[in-house]
DOBADO-201798 format. One record per residue (C-alpha): residue number from 1; y negated, z, x negated. Coordinates in Angstrom, 3 decimals. Layout:
BEGIN
NODE pos Y Z X
NODE NUM Y Z X
...
This chain:
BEGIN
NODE pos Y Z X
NODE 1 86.687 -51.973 -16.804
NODE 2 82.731 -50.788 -16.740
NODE 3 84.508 -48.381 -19.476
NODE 4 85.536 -50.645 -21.812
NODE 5 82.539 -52.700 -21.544
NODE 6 80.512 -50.081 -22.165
NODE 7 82.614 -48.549 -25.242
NODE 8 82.307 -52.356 -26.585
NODE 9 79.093 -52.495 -26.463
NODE 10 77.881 -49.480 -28.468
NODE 11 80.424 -50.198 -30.776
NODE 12 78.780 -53.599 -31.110
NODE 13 75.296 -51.826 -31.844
NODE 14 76.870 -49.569 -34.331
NODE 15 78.214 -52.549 -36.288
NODE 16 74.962 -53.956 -36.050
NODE 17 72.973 -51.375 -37.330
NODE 18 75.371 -50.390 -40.086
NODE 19 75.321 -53.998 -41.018
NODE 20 71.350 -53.995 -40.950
NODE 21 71.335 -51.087 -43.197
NODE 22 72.678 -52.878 -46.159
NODE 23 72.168 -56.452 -47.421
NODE 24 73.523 -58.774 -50.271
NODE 25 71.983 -61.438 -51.704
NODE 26 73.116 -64.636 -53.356
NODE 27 70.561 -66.124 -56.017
NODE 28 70.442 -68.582 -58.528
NODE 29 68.448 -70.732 -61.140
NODE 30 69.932 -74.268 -62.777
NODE 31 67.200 -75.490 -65.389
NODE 32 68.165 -78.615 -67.182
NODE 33 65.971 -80.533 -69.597
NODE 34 66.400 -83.945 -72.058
NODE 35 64.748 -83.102 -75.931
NODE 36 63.594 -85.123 -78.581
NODE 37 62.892 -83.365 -81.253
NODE 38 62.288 -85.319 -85.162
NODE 39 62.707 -83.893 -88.468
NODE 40 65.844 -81.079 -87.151
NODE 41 68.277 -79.975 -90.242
NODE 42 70.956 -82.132 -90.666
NODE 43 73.300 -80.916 -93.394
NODE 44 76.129 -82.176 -94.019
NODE 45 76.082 -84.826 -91.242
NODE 46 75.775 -87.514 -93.678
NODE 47 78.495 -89.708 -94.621
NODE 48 81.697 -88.225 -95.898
NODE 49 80.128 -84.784 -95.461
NODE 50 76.793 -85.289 -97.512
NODE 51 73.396 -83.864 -96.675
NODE 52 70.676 -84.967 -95.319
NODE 53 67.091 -83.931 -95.011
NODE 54 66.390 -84.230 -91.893
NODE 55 66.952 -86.085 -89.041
NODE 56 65.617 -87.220 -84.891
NODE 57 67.735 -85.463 -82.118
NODE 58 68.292 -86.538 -79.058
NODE 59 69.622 -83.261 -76.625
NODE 60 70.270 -82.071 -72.819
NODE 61 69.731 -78.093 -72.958
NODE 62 70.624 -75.972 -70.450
NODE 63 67.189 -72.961 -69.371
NODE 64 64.503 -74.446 -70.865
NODE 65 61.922 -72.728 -68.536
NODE 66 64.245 -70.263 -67.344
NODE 67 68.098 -69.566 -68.243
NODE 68 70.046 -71.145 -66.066
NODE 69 71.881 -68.004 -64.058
NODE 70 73.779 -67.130 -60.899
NODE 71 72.928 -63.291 -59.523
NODE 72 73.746 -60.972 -56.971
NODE 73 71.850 -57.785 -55.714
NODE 74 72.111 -56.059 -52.956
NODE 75 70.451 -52.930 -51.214
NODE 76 71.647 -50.162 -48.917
NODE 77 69.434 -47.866 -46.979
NODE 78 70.833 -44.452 -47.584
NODE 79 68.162 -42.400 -44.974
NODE 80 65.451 -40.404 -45.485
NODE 81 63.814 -43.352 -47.886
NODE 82 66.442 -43.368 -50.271
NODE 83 68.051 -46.899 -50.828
NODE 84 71.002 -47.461 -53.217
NODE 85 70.576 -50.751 -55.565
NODE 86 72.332 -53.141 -57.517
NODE 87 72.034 -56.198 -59.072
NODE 88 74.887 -58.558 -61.385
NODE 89 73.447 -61.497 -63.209
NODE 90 75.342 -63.885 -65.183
NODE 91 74.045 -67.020 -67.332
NODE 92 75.301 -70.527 -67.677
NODE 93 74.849 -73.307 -69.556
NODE 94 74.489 -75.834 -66.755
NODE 95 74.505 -79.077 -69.864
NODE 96 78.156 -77.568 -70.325
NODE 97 79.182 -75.572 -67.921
NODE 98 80.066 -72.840 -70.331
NODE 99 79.275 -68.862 -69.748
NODE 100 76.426 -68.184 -71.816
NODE 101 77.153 -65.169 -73.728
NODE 102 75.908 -63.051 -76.940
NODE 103 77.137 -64.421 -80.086
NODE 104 80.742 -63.644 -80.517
NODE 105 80.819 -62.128 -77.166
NODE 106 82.568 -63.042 -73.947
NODE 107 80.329 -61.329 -71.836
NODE 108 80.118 -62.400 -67.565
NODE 109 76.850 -60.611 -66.448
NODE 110 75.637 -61.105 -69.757
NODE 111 71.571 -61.410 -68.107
NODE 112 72.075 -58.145 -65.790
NODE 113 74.706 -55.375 -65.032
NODE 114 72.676 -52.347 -62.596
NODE 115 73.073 -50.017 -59.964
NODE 116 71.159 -46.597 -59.794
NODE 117 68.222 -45.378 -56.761
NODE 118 65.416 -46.080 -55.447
NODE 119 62.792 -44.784 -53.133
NODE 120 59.484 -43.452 -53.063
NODE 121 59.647 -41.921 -56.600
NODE 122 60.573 -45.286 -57.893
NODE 123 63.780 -46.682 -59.468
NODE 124 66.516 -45.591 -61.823
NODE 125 68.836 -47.974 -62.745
NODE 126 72.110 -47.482 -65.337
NODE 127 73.425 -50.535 -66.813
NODE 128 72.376 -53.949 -69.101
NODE 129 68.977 -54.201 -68.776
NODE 130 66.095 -55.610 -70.132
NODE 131 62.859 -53.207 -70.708
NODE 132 58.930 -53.493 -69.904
NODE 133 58.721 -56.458 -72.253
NODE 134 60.517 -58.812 -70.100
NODE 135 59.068 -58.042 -67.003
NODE 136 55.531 -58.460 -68.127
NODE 137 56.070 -62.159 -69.181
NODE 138 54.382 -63.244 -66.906
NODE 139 51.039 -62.748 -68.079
NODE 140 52.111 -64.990 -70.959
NODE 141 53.349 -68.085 -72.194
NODE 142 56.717 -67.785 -71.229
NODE 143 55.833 -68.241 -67.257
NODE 144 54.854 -71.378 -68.464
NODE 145 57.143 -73.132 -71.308
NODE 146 59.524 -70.249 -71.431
NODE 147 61.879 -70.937 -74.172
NODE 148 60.124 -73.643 -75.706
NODE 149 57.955 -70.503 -77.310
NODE 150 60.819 -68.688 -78.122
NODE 151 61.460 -69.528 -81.972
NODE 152 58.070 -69.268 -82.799
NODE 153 57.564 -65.499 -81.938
NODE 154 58.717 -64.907 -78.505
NODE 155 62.420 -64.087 -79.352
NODE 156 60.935 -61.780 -81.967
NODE 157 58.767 -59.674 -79.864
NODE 158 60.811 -59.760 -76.853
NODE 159 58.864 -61.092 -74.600
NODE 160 61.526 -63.063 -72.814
NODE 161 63.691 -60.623 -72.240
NODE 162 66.239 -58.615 -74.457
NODE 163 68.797 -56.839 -72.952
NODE 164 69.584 -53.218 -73.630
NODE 165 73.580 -52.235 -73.081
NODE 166 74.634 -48.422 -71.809
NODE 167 70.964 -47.841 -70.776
NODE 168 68.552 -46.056 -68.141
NODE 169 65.715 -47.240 -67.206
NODE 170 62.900 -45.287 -64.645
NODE 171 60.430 -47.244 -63.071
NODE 172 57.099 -46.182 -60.727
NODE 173 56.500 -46.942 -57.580
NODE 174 53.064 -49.219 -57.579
NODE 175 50.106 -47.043 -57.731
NODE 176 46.730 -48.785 -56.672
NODE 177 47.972 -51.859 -58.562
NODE 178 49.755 -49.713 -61.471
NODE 179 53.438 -49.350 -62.180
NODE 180 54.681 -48.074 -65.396
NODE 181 58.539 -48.179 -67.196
NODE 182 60.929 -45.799 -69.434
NODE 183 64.179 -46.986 -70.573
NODE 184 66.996 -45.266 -73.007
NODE 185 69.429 -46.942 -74.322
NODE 186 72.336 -44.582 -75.184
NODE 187 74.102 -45.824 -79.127
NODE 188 77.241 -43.665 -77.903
NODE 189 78.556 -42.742 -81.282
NODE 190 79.996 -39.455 -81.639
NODE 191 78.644 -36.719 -83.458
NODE 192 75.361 -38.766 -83.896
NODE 193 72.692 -38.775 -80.815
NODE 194 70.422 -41.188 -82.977
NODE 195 72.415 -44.173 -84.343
NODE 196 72.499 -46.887 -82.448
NODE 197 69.920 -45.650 -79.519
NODE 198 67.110 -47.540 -78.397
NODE 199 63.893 -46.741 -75.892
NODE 200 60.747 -48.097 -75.021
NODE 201 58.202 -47.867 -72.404
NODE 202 55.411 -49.414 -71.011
NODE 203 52.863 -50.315 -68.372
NODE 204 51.127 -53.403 -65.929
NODE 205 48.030 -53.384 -63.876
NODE 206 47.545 -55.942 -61.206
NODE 207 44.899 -56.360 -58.836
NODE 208 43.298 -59.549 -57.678
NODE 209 42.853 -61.717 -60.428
NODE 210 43.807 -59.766 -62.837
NODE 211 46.090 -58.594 -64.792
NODE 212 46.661 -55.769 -67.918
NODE 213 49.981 -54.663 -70.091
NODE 214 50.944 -52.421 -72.497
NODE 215 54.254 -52.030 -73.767
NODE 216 56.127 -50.156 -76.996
NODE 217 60.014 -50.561 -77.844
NODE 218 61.840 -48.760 -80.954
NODE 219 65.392 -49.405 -81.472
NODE 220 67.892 -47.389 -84.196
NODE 221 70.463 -48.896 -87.010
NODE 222 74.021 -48.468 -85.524
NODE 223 77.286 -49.611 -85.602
NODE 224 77.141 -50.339 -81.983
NODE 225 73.495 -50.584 -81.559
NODE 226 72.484 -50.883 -77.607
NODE 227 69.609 -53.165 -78.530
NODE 228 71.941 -56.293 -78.773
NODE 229 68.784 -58.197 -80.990
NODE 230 70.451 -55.637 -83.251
NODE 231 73.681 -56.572 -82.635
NODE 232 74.420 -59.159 -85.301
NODE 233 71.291 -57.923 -87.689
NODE 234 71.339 -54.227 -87.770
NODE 235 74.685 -53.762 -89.988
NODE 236 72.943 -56.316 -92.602
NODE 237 69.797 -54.055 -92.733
NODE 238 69.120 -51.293 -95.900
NODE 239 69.139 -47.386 -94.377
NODE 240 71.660 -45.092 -92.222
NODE 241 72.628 -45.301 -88.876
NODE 242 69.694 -43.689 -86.448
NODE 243 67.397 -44.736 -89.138
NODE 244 64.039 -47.260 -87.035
NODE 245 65.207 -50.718 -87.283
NODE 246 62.904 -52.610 -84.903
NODE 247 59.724 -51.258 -83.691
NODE 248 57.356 -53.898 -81.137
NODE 249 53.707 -52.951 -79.904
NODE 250 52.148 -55.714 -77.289
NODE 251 49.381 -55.960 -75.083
NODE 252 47.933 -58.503 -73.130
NODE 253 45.922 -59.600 -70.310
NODE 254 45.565 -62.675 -67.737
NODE 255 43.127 -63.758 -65.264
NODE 256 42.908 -65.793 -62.938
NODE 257 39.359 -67.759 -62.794
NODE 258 39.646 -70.217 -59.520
NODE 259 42.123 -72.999 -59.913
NODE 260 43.044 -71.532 -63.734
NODE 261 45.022 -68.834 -64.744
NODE 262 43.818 -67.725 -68.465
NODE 263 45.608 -65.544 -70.839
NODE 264 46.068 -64.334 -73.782
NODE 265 48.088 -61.566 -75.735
NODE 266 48.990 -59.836 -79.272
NODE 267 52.630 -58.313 -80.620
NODE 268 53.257 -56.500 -83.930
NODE 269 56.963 -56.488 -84.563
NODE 270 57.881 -54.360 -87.443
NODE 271 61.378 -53.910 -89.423
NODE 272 61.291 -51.235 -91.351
NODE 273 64.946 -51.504 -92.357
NODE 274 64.346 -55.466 -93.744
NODE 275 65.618 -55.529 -97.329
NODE 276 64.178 -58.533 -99.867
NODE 277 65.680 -61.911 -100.107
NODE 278 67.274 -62.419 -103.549
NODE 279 66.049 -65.407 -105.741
NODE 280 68.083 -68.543 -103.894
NODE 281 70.417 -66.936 -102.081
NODE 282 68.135 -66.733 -99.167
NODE 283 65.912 -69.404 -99.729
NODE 284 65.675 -72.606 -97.011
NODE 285 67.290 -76.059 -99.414
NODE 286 64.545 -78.127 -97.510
NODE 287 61.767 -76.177 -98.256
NODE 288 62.799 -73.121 -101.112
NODE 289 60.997 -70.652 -98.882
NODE 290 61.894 -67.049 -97.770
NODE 291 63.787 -67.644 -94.214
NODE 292 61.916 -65.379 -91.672
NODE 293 63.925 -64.279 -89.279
NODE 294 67.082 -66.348 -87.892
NODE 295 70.072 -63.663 -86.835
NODE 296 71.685 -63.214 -89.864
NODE 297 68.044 -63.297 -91.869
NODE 298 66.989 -59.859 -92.523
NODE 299 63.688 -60.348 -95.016
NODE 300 61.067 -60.415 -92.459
NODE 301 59.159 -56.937 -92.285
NODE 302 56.017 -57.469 -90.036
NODE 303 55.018 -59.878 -87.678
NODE 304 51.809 -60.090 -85.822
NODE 305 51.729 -62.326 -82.708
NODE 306 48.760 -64.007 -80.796
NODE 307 49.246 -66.452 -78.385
NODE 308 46.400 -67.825 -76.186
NODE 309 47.052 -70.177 -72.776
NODE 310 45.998 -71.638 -69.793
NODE 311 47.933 -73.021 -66.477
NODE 312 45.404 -75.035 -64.682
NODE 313 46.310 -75.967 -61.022
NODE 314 45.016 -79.809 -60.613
NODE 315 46.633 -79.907 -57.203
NODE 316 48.526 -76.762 -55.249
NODE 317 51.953 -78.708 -56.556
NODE 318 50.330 -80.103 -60.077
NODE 319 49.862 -78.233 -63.306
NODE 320 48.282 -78.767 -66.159
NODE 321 49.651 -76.171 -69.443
NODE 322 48.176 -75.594 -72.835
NODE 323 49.084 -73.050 -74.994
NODE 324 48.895 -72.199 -79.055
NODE 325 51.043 -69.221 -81.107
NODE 326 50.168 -67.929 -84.267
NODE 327 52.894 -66.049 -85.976
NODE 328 51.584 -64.379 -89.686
NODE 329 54.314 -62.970 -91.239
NODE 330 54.932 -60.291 -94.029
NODE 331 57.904 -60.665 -96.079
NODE 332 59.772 -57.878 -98.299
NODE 333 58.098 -57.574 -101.928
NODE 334 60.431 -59.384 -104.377
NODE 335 60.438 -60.508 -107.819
NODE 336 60.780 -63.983 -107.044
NODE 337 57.669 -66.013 -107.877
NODE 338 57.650 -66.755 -103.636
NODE 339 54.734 -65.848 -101.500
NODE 340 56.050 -63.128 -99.502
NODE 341 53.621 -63.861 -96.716
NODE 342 54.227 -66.876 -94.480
NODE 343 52.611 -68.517 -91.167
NODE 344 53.772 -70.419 -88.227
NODE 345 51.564 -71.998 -85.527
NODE 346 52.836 -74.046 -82.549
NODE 347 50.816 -75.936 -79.894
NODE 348 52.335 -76.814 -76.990
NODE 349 51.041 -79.092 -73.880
NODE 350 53.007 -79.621 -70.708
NODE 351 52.471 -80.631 -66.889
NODE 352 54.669 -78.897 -64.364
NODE 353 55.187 -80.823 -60.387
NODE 354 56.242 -78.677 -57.803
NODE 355 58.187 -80.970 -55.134
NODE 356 59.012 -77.494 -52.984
NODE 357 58.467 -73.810 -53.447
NODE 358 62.387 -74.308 -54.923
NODE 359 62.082 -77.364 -57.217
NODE 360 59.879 -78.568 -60.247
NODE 361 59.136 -81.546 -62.450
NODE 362 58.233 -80.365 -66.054
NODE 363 57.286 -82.521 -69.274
NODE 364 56.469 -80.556 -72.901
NODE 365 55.063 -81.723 -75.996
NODE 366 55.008 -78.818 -78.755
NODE 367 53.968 -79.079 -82.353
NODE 368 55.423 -76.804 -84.879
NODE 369 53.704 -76.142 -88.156
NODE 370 54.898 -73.411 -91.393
NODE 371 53.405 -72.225 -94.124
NODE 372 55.409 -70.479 -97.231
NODE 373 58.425 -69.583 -94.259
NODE 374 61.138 -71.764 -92.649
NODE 375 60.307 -73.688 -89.997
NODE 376 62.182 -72.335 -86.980
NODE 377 61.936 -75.511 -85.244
NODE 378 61.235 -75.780 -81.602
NODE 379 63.027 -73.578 -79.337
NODE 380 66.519 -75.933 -78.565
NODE 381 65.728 -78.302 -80.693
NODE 382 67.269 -76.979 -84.151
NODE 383 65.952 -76.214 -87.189
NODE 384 62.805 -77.878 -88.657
NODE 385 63.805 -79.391 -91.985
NODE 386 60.152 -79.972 -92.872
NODE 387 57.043 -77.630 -92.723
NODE 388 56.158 -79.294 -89.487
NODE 389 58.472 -80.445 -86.362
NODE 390 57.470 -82.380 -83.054
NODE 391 59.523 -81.785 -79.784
NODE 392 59.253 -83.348 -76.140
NODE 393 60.757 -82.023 -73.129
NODE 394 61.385 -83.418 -69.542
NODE 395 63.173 -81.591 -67.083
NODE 396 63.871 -80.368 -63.572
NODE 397 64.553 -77.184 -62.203
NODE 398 65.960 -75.934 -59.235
NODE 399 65.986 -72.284 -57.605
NODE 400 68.328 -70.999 -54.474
């Protein structure tokens, strides 16, 4: 009997270690907002099918802060330091309850497919991925109003995170406040190492109050391209596959001066591959100007992005935001009698209440002005059918 007792109970503390060596967890977002947004694009929601110029909308959208996600990830302790990782992430629309998904795509862990190493030399992860770019968002404007900055530049840089498909990705362990990224994405067509392949790498500094980046991406014309911002806009561009399609430089810093956190930041994205809009065919009907750079726009060569911010703590759970983009573009040289540089400039002011560490209170206001380009219109709100657009935000958000 003292046996079996015995037996039981180092079996017992086997299980329990075992167990202790590995660990899942179970994570999620749900971000819902209300939007009024006036002048959006309204064609062809007139009567019997007419046109209109534009219109006020009234919308609930789903991750205005943050996409809206449920996520997985889970650890196991290998020995000797080395730890085996993964993590699955899929996105929602929570206004819907739809899977959010590339265009045309039916993808489930659409935000995050990984599993790789890690240990004292770092991380490598193989999977769907994002790159430096989206992990150093928070030293900008997208901790703050996330997608409500998207339109104007952010989606363009990729500053809130694109993902890369069939990719690797190495990243440092923290050195003295330093940790640094490579990624690769692999284009996988046959007989051709180049088309389709993306990389990038980059670098953060924190320590105290402040903090530093540096980032570079490059991503390749391909049939399948594994930059999926290429996805849709690569097999409309001029050149060969392998040929540079996208190439975006940022750096940026943030501080944080008592009760505010100050930042500020520059991009160039470049397109070497854009080819020049023809006459009308790519012109906006509200405004007759060059569209910049939409999906299935391809005319926009150069970007250059500077954003400036500040989230100012009031209270520990109140927060005062204020931020301002300025997005000069360069357009292909045409024929056409149309400027082919443009401007966009957005100013954005929002509060944010924290009723617990997991749940917010958040209110936007963002003004949207363009100059010789289309007017993107506030991120969720559709496209501005004027040079200018206003948009307000309320919303809630909750994290488990």
């Amino acid at each position: 009997m003292k046996k079996s007792l015995i037996a039981l109970a180092v079996l017992g503390a086997i299980a329990g270690a075992a167990q202790a060596q590995s660990s899942v967890t179970i994570y999620g977002i749900v971000d819902t907002g209300i939007t009024y947004a006036n002048k959006v694009s309204t064609a062809n929601a007139g009567p019997n099918g007419t046109s209109s110029a534009n219109g006020s909308k009234f919308s609930v959208d789903s991750g205005v802060i943050q996409g809206s996600r449920l996520g997985f990830k889970g650890v196991e302790d290998l020995g000797g330091g080395l730890k085996a990782l993964f993590q699955l992430e899929a996105g929602f629309r929570n206004d819907t309850g739809a899977l959010q998904s590339d265009t045309g795509s039916t993808t489930l862990f659409r935000r995050k497919s990984v599993v790789g190493l890690g240990g004292d030399f770092g991380s490598v992860l193989l999977g769907r991925q994002t790159d430096v770019l989206g992990d150093v968002s928070q030293w900008t404007s997208v901790q703050d109003f996330g997608g409500v900055t998207g339109a104007v530049g952010h989606n363009l840089d990729r500053l809130e995170g694109t993902r890369t498909n069939n990719s690797i990705r190495y990243n440092t362990p923290n050195v003295a406040g330093f940790t640094g990224s490579l990624i690769y994405g692999f284009g996988e067509t046959a007989g051709q190492t180049s088309s389709g392949q993306s990389f990038g790498l980059g670098g953060q500094y924190a320590n105290g109050p402040l903090g530093l980046y540096a980032a570079y991406h490059q991503s390749k014309k391909g049939t399948t391209p594994s930059d999926v911002s290429l996805v849709n806009s690569a097999p409309n561009f001029v050149g060969n596959p392998g040929d540079t399609a996208l190439k975006v430089f940022s750096l940026g810093a943030s501080y944080q001066a008592g009760p505010a956190r100050l930042y500020g930041n520059w991009s160039r994205a470049k397109r070497p591959l854009a080819s020049a809009w023809n006459g009308t065919a790519a012109l906006s009907a509200a405004s007759g100007t060059p569209n910049f750079y939409s999906v299935g726009s391809i005319n926009n060569s150069k970007a250059d992005i500077f954003e400036l911010g500040v989230n100012y703590a009031v209270t520990a759970p109140l927060h005062l935001l204020a931020a301002v983009q300025y997005n000069k573009l360069t357009f292909v040289p045409d024929t056409s009698a149309l400027n082919n540089t443009g401007k966009l400039i957005q100013y954005n002011l929002g509060t944010d209440y924290f009723l617990s560490k997991r749940t917010d209170l958040y209110a936007f206001a963002s003004f949207l002005q363009a100059k010789n380009a289309v007017n993107p219109g506030v991120e969720g709100s559709g496209t501005g059918a004027a040079n200018n657009q206003t948009a307000v935000t309320v919303g809630i958000r909750h994290k488990f």
